[in-house]
C-alpha positions as a printed Julia matrix, in Angstrom:
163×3 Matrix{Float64}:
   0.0     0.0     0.0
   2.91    2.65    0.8
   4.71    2.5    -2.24
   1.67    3.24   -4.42
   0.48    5.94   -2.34
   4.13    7.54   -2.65
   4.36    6.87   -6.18
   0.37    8.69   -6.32
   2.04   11.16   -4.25
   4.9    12.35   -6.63
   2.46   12.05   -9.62
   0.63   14.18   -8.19
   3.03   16.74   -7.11
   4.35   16.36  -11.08
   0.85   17.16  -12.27
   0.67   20.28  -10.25
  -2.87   20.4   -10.53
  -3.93   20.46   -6.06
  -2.58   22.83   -3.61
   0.24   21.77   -1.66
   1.77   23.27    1.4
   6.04   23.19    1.37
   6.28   20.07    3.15
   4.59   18.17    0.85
   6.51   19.15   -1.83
   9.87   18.81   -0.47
   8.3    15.26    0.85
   6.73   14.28   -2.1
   3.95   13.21    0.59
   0.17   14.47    0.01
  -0.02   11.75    3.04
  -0.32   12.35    7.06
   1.6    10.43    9.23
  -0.51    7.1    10.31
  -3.07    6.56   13.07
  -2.23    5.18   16.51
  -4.17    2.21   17.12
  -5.58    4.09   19.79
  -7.19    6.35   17.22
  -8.56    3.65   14.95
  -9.87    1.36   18.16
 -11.85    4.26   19.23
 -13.42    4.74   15.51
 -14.61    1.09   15.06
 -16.13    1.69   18.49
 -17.97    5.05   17.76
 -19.09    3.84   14.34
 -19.74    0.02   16.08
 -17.76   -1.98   13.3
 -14.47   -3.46   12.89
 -13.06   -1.82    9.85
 -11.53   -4.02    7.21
  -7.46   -5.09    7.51
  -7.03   -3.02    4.07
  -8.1     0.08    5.04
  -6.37   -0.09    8.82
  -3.01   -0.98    6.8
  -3.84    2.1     4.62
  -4.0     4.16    8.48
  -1.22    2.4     9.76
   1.0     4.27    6.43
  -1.47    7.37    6.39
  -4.22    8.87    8.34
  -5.6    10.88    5.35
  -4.49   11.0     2.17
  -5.45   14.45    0.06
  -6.95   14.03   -3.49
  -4.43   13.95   -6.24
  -6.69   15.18   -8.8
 -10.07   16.94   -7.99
 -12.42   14.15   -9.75
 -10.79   11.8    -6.89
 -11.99   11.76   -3.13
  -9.78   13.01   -0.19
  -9.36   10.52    2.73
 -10.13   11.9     5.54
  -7.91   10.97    9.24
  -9.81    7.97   11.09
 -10.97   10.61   13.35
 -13.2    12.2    10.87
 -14.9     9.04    9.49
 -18.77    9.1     9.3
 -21.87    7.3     8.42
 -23.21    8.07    5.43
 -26.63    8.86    7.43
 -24.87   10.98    9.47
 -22.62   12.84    6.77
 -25.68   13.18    4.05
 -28.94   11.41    5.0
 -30.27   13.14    1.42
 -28.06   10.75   -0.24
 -29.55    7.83    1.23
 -32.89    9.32    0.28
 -32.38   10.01   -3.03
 -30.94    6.72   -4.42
 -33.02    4.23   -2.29
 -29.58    1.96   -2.49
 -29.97   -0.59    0.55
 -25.77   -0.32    0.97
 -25.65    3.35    1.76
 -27.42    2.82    4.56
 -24.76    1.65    6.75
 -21.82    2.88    4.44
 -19.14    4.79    5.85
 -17.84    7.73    4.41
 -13.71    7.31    4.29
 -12.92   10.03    1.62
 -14.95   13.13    0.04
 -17.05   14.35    2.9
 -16.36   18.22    1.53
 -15.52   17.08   -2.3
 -18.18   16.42   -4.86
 -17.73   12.78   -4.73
 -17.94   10.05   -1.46
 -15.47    6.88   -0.91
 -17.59    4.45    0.97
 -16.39    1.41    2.79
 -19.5    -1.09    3.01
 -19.71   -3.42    5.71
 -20.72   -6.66    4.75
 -24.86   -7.5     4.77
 -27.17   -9.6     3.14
 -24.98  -13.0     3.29
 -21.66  -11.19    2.15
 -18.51  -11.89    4.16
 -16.42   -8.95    3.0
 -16.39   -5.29    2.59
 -17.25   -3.49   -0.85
 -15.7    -0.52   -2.07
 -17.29    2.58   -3.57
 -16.56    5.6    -5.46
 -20.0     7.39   -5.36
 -20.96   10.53   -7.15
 -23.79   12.74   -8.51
 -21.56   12.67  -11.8
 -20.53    9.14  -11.79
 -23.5     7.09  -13.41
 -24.37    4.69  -10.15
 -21.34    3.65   -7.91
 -18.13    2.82   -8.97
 -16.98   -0.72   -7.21
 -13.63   -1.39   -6.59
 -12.28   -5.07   -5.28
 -10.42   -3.25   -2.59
  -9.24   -0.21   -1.33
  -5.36   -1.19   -3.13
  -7.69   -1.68   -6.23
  -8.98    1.74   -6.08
  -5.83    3.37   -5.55
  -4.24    1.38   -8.4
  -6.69    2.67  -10.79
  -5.85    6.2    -9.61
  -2.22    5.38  -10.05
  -2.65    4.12  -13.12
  -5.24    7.15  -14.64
  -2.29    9.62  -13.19
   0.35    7.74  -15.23
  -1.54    8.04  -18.48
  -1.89   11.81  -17.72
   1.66   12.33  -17.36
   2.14   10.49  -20.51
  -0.02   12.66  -22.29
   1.23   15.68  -21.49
């Protein structure tokens, strides 16, 4: 999980396209440092689920990772971690999708797109994985949270390539 979030990070910091402050750049980091297990125990607790090993490995290396691109999701510190019904109970509304209702919102809470961890239901053992937008026909489904930020790694490498 580190080394592609470092290699997102310095594609990123190529592209030029986000903000950064002058530690990330001389870091090539758009990472925080991780969570303390304290941090993440007290999380599972509040939101009353144990969260999957792939994203705890992904707060172990980082507690928060910022978008690279705008039409990707920040990932917000365990701290900040929500329900979806507590974070936008319109959205739940709206799409009438049984899964949002107990999603948690990981990344996007203030972009205009949500990553949702979804804790398995209806006779599934494992977590699901969605990119969910207004703008993004339905949700986007990733295999797991590595899968998702592979994809991102690989979209930023074409768009290095094509400039």
């Amino acid at each position: 999980m580190r080394l592609i979030l470092e290699r997102i990070s310095d594609l990123a910091i190529k592209l030029d396209e986000i903000e950064l402050d002058s530690t990330q750049k001389d870091t090539f980091w758009i990472g925080n440092d991780g969570s303390s297990k304290k941090s993440i125990m007290e999380a599972e607790t509040r939101l009353g689920v144990k969260l999957p090993a792939d994203y705890l490995q992904f707060l172990i290396v980082t507690n928060g990772f910022q978008a690279p691109i705008d039409i990707e999701p920040t990932f917000h510190p365990v701290e900040e971690i929500r329900s979806l019904r507590d974070v936008d109970p319109f959205t739940i509304e709206a799409y009438q999708m049984p899964e949002l209702e107990n999603s948690i919102v990981v990344g996007g809470i203030n972009d205009e797109q949500f990553f949702l961890l979804i804790p398995p239901s209806n006779g599934l053992d494992h977590w699901r994985y969605w990119k969910f937008a207004n703008w993004i026909p339905g949700e986007h489904e990733f295999a797991s949270l590595e899968h998702y930020f592979d994809s991102v790694l690989i979209f930023l490498e074409r768009l290095i390539e094509e400039r």
